[in-house]
N, C-alpha and C positions, 0 to 999 in steps of 0.2 A: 504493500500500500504506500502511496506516493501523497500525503499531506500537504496543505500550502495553507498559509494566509494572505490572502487577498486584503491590499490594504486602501485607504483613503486614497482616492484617486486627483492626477489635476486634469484637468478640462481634456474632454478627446477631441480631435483636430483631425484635418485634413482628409484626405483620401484612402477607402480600402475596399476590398474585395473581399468575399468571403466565399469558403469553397463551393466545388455545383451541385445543387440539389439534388438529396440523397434518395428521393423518392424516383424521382426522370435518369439519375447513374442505376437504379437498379433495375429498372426498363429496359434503361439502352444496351444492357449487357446479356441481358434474356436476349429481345427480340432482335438483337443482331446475332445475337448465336444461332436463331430459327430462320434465319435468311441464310438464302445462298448465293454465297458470293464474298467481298469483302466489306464489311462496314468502318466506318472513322466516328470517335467520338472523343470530343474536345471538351476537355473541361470537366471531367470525368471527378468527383468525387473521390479520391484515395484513403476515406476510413478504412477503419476495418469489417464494416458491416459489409460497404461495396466491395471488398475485395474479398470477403466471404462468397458471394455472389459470382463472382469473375472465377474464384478454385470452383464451385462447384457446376459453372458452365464448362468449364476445361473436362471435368470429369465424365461430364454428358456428351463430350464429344466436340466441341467447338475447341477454336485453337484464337487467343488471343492475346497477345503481347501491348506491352508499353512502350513505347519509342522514346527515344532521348529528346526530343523533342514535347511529348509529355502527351503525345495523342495515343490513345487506344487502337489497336488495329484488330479486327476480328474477323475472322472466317466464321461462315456458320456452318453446322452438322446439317439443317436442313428441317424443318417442321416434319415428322414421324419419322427423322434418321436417326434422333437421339440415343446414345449407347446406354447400357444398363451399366449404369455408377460401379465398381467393382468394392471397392469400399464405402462407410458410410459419410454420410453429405454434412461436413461438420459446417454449423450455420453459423458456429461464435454468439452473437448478441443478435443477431439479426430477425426480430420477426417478420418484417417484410418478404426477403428472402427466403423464408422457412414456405410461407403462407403463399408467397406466390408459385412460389417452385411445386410446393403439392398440390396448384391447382396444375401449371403446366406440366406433369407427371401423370397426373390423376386419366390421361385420355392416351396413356401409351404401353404398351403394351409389356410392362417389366416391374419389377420392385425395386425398392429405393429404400433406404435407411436413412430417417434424421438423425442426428446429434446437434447439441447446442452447449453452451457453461450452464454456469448455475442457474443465473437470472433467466433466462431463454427457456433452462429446460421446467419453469416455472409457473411459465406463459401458457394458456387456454388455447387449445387449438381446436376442440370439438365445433368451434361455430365454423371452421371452413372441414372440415370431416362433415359437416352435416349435407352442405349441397353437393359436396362431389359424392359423397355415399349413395345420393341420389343417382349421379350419377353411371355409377356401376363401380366406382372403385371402392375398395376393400382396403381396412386399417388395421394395425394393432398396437393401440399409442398405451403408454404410463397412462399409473392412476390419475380422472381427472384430467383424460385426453393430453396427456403432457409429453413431450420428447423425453426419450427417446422414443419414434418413432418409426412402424416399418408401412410403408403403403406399397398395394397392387393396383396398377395401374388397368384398366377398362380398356381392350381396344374389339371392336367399335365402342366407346363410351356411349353415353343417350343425352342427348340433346333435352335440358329442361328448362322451364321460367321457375326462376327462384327471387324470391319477394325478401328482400334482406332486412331481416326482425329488428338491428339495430342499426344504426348507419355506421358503415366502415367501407372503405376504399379496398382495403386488404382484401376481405370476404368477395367484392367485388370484382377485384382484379383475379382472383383465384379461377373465379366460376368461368369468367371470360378465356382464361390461358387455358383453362379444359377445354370449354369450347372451339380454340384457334384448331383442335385435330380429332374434332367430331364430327361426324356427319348432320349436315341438318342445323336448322336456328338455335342457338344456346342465349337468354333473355335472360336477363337481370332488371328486376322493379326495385329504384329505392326511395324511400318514404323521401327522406331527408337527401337532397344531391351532396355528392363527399366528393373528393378530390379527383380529378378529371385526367389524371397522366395517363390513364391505361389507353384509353379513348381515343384520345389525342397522337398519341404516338403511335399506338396501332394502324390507327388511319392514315398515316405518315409510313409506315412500311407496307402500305400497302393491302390491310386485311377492310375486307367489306366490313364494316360498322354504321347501324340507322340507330338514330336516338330519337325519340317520339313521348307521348304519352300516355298514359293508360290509366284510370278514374284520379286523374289530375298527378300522379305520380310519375316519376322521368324512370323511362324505358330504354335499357340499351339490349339490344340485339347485334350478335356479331355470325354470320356465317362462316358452318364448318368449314375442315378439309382448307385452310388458308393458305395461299402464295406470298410470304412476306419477301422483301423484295431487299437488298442492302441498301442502305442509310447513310449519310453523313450529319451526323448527331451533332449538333451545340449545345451543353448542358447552363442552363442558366444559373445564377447565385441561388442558393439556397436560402428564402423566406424563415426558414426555422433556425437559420444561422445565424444570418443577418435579425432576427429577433433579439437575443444576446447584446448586439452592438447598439440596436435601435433604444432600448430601454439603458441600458446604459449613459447611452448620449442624453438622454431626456432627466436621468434624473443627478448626473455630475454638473451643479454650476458651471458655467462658460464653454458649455462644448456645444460644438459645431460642424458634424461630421457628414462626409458624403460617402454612400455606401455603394458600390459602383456593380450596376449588372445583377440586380435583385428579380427573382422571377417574382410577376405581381400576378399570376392565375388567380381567379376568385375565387376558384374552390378552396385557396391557399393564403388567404391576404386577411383574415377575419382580423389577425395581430394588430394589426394599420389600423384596422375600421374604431375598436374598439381601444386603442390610443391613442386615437385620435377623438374620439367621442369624450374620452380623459382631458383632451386641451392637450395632445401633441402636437410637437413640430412638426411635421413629417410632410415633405414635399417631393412630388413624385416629377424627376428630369426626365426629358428625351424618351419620352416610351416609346416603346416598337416592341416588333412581333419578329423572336428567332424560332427557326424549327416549329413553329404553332402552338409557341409559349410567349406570354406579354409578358414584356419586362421592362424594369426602368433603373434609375439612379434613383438613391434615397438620401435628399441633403435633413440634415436629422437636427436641432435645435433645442439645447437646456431650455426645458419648459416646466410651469408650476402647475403640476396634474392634479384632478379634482374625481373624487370618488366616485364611482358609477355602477349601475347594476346591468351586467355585461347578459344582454338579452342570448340567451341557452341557443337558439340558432347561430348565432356563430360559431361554436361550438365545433361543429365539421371542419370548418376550415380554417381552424385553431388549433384543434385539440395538443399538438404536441407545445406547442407557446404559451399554454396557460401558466408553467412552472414562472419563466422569467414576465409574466403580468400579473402575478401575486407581489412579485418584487417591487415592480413599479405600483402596485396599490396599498403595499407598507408604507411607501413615499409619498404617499398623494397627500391630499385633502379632504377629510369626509373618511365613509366608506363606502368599500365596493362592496357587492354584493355578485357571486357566480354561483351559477344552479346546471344541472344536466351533465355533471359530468364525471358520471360512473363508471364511463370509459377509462377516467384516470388510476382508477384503481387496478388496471388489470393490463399496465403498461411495463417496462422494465422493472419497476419498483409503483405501490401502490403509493403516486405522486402527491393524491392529497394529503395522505399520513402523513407523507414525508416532508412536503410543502411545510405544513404547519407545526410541525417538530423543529425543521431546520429554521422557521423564520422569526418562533416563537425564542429561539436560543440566543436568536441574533436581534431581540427584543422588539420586535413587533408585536401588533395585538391582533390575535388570528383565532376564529373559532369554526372549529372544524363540522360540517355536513357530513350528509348519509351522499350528499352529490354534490359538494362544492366546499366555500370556505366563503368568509365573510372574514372583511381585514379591516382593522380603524388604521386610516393612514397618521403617517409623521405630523402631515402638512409641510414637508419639505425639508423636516428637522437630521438629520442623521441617525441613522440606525445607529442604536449602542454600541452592537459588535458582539463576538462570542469571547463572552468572560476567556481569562485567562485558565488554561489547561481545558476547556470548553474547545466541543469540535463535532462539528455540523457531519448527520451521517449521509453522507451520499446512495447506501443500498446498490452500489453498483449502476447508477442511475447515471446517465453521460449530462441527462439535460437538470437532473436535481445539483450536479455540480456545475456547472456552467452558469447557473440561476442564481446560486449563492455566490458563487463569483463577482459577479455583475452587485449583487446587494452591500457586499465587501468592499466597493469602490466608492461608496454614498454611507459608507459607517464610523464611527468614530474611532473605532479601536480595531478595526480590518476585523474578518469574519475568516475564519478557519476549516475548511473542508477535508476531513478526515484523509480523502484517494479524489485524485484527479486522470488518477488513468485510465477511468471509463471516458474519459474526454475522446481519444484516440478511435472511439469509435464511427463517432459522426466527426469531428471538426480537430484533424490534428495540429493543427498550425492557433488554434484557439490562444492557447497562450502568448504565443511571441505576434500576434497580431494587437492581441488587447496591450502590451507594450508599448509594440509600434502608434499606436493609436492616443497615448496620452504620456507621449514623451514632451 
């Protein structure tokens, strides 16, 4: 375990970048593995979750290399050429990766063995077991649906509509990548629309995708049996990175920062809406549309935030940024008030527990929900800081340490996070950035 105190910060300044979006690098490395031919992808995310992602497309048969120049180059095996894994598919930390990969497994015709750590092998997988079961593929997961798991893949699989009981992208994109090598329409109903990457980029290699609606609910259908086609991928800033720096800037006196190349998808921007609802600075440069993702610059501005009750729709297209918008509603003025968010319990680390254990130490006033947290802000005063020999538990959590990080900078006596090397799994450059950033 790798401890640090994060301490009073002075103003963050100037220009920076933050890596490419962890959700569009775990895409671009699937479905260019299932095209034939060679694909390029710039901008590539290098955690350790993506590069989980990238070992267990190699194992499936794609062949993809790094270039010194820092582009991704991939061959793909071919949609239903994929090899049967000879060993099992270690996911590290990654549920994304885990969840999407047994949906695109789920329609081929071989078994596959998950692995994950601790955290991962802890995480609920029966909600994507449930529609590919449907399916026709066959599971045999730990107690409580958990990795390790072994699945048998369906070929011909059966083409179904599945109505997604809670909103998740994940469950979404699973039932869709079974579908990419099934005969026949494979239809997803979701109550609530989540994040839009699978969609969007699929339709970019190529795979027939109609979106529509069905008793007022947004319908996607993708046609089996898919020709994905190779790519040249630009992955844009990562929104859930660029959170981190966003809330930061807003709440260190005299910072003034430009965040360059931030993907602004709506499914993905709730963070914006509802800091800005706060009385954030937050101004959106030069928008444009790369790869059939909008993105912009974010010049980001110390501003005095004001309590608010963060209406539970946004929720989808927040959900992983709610940890670093408790930090900024310690800071506010007033309180906020979040609801809906059940989801957080059942993430790397159950983040409201954690939220309010880690923010409660670093003397905020926080009262924990059955689905949220309710915070009385500072009013702009500085957090106390975690008493001496006091040390904020991270749970293996990348974005419970990265949160407290950021709270650390606007405290009086800096704020102390047990392990920061769950950082390395989404944002490795996290720390010598936030330096670079308020030197």
């Amino acid at each position: 375990m790798s401890s640090h105190t994060f301490t009073p910060s002075s103003p963050l300044k100037g220009r920076i970048r933050v890596p490419g979006d962890k959700s569009i690098s775990h895409r671009a490395l699937m479905f260019s593995s299932l095209a034939v031919g060679e694909s390029t992808i710039e901008g590539l995310l290098e955690g350790e979750d993506v590069l989980a992602t990238a070992a267990a497309m190699r194992q499936l048969g794609a062949d993809i290399v790094r270039g010194d120049d820092g582009v991704w180059r991939v061959h793909g095996a071919g949609l239903g050429s994929l090899l049967e894994p000879r060993q099992a598919l270690d996911m590290g930390n990654s549920g994304t990766s885990t969840r999407l990969l047994m949906g695109l497994l789920a329609s081929h015709g071989f078994s596959a063995t998950f692995t994950g750590d601790a955290s991962l092998s802890g995480r609920p997988m029966n909600r994507v077991i449930e529609p590919l079961s449907q399916m026709g593929a066959s599971f045999e997961a730990s107690r409580g649906g958990t990795l390790p798991l072994m699945l048998r893949g369906a070929l011909p699989a059966v083409p179904i509509t599945y109505r997604l009981p809670v909103a998740s992208a994940q469950v979404k994109s699973a039932v869709l990548l079974a579908g990419l090598n099934t005969p026949g329409i494979t239809s997803v109903v979701e109550p609530v629309a989540t994040r839009d990457h699978t969609e969007r980029m699929l339709k970019g290699f190529g795979a027939t995708i109609e979106i529509g609606e069905e008793g007022g609910e947004r319908k996607i259908s993708i046609h089996g049996e898919a020709d994905l086609q190779p790519q040249q991928v630009v992955v844009p800033g990562d929104p859930s990175s660029a959170a981190f720096f966003i809330v930061a800037a807003l709440i260190v006196p005299g910072s003034d920062l430009l965040i360059e190349n931030v993907g602004m998808n709506e499914t993905r921007a709730g963070i914006v809406h509802a800091l800005r609802q706060m009385g954030g600075s937050i101004e959106e440069r030069d928008r444009r549309v790369i790869g059939g993702e909008p993105v912009a610059d974010l010049r980001v501005r110390h501003s005095v935030l004001t309590g608010a009750e963060i209406d539970p729709s946004l929720a989808p297209s927040m959900i992983d940024e709610f940890p670093v918008l408790f930090v900024a509603a310690a800071l506010a003025e007033g309180t906020t008030v979040t609801s809906g968010l059940e989801e957080l319990r059942v993430k790397e680390s159950d983040r409201l527990a954690a939220m309010a254990k880690a923010l409660a130490l670093a003397g905020a006033r926080v009262e924990e929900h059955e689905d949220g947290l309710t915070i009385e802000g500072s009013g702009g005063e500085p957090l106390r800081g975690t008493l001496e020999g006091a040390s904020v538990q991270t749970r293996l959590d990348h974005r419970i340490a990265m949160s407290m990080a950021v709270a650390g900078l606007a405290s009086r006596h800096g704020v102390n996070v047990d392990d920061t090397a769950p950082i390395a799994t989404s944002f490795p450059d996290f720390m010598d950035l936030l330096e670079s950033a308020s030197r």
